[in-house]
C-alpha positions as semicolon CSV with decimal commas, in nm:
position;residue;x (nm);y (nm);z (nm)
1;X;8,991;23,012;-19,816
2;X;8,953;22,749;-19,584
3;X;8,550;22,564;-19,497
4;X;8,606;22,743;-19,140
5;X;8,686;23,107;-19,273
6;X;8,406;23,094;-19,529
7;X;8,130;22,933;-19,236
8;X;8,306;23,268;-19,075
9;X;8,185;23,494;-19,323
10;X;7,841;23,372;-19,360
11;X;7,775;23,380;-18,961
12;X;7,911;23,738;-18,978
13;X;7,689;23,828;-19,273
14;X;7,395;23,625;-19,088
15;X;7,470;23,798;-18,771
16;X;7,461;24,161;-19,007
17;X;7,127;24,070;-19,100
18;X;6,996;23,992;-18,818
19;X;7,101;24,275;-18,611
20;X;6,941;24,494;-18,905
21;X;6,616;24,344;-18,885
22;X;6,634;24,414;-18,489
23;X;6,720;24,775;-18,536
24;X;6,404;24,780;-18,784
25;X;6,161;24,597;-18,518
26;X;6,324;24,839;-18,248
27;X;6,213;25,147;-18,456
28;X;5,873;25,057;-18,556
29;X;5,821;24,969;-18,176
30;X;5,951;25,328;-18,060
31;X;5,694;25,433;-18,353
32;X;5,420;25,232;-18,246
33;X;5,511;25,391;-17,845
34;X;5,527;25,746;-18,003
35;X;5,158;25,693;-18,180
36;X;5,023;25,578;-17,845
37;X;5,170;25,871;-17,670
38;X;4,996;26,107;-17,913
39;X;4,672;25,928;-17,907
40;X;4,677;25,998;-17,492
41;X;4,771;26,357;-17,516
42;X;4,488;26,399;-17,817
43;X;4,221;26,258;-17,543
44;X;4,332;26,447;-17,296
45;X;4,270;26,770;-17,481
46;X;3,970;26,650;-17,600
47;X;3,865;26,553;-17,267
48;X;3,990;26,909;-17,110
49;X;3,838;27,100;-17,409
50;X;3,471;26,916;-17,339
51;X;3,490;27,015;-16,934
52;X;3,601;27,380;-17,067
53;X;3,268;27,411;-17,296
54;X;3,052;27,247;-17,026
55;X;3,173;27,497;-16,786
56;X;3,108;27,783;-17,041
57;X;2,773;27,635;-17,119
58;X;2,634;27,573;-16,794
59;X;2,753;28,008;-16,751
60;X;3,000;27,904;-16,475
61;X;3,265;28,093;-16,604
62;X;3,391;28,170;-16,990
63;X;3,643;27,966;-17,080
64;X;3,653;28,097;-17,487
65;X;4,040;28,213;-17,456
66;X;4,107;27,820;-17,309
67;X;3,888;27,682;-17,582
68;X;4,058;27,863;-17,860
69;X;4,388;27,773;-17,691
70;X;4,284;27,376;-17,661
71;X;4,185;27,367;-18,011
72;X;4,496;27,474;-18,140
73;X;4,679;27,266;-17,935
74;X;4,433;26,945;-18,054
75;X;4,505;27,035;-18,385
76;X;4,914;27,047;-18,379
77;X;4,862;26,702;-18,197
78;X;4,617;26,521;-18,489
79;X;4,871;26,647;-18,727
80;X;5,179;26,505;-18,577
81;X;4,977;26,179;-18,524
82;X;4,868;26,150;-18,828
83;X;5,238;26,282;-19,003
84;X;5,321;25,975;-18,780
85;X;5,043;25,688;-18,872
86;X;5,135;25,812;-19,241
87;X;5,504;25,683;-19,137
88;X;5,462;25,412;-18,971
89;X;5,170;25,245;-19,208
90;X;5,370;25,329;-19,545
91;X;5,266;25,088;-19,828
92;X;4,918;25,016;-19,815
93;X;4,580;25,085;-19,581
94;X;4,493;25,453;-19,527
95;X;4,449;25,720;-19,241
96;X;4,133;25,916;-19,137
97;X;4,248;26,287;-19,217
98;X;3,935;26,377;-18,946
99;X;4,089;26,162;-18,617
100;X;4,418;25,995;-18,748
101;X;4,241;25,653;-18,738
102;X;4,474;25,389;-18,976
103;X;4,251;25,178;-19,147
104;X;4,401;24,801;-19,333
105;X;4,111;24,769;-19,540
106;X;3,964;25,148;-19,656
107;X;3,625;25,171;-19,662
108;X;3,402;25,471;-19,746
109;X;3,383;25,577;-19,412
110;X;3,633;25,589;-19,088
111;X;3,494;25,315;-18,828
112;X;3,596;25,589;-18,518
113;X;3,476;25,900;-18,623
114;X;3,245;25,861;-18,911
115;X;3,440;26,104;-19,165
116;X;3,464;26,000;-19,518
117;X;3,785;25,825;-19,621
118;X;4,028;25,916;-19,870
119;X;4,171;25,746;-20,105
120;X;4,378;25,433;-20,058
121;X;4,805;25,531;-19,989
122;X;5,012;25,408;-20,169
């Protein structure tokens, strides 16, 4: 095997690596997208849920069957985003299980929402 053919073989294996570690940066961007995506839609059903209480406080009109409905929906979105901060932050730090918060550096309680934390992940 000839000095060119082997230089050949390492560019090709450097090139290999390289377009690996892309693909990898590439997917924990669409990740980090995805996570922001959920975060919007969360506050936007928690923002639509608070005007639908106000309204049924204030006797306006009762907005109970929306409320229920809202809640559900804020629900199936915490769980996703958290399913997803789980994924994404895999090998250390921890999530709130109350707002889907990821926390570095766990401490007894979540910095957003004031909920107890649970254990470091591992």
């Amino acid at each position: 095997m000839s000095v060119l053919d082997q230089a050949l073989e390492e560019l090709c294996g450097v090139v290999d690596q390289a377009a690996q570690k892309t693909g990898e940066a590439l997917e924990t961007s669409k990740g980090q997208v995805e996570r922001l995506r959920l975060r919007n839609r969360l506050n936007e059903k928690y923002l639509e849920l608070g005007k639908a209480h106000f309204l049924t406080a204030e006797g306006e009109n009762d907005r109970s069957e929306e409320m229920a409905k809202l809640m559900d929906e804020i629900r199936e979105l915490r769980n996703a985003y958290t399913a997803l901060c789980r994924t994404l932050h895999r090998g250390g730090g921890v999530t709130c299980e109350k707002c889907g918060k990821y926390h570095r550096n766990a401490g007894a309680y979540c910095s957003d929402c004031g909920a107890a934390m649970p254990s470091r992940q591992e």
